[in-house]
N, C-alpha and C positions, 0 to 999 in steps of 0.2 A: 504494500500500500504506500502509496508517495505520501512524500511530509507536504505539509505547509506549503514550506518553501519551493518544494517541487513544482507545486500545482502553480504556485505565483510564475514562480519562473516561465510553466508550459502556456499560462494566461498569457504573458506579456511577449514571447518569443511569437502566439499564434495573435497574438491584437497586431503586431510589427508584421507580421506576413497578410495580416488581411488587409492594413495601411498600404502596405507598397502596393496591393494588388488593387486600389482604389475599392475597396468593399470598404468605406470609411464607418458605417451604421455598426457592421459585426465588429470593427475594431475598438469602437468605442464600445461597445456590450463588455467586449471581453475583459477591456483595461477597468473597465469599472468592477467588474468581478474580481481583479486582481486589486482593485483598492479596497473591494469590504475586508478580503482577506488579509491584505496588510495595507493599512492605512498609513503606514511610518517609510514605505517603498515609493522614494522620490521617482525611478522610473515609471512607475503606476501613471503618476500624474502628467507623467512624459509626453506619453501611447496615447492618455485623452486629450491632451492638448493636440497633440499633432491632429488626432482623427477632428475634434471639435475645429482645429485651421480649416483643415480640408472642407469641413460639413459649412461653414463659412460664417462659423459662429464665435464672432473671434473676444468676447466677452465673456463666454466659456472657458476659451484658450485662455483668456488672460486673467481667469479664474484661478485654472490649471497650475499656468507659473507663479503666479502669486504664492499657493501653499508650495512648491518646490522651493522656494528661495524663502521662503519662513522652515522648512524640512533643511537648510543649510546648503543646498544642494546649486552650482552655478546653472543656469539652463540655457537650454542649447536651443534654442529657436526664442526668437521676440517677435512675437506675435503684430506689437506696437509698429514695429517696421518693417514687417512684413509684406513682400510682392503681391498677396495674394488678396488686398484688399484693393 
């Protein structure tokens, strides 16, 4: 039976494969599944922000980064100046 952590890890590896594959709806399902399960996992919040850029809900994204950067965590997309607005 997988730990935890397994299961977070297999959420956020299959929410990053359903992102690149532009299925942006399942990728945010998943990374929100990986945030009930650990809520303290600054990638969790990574996966929803990217999918929520994509979904073009960019107050979500910048929802997202806001708790990563209170989690300690530098974040790798800014939403703020983002191309895709």
């Amino acid at each position: 039976m997988p730990t935890n952590q397994e299961k977070v890890s297999q959420l956020l590896a299959d929410s990053h494969f359903a992102f690149i594959n532009s299925q942006n709806n399942e990728s945010l399902h998943l990374a929100n599944e990986a945030i009930r399960l650990a809520p303290k996992k600054p990638d969790a919040y990574q996966c929803a922000g990217d999918a929520y850029m994509s979904l073009g809900q960019k107050l979500k994204c910048n929802c997202m980064h806001i708790i990563i950067i209170l989690l300690g965590v530098v974040v790798k997309y800014n939403c703020i100046n983002s191309d895709y607005y």
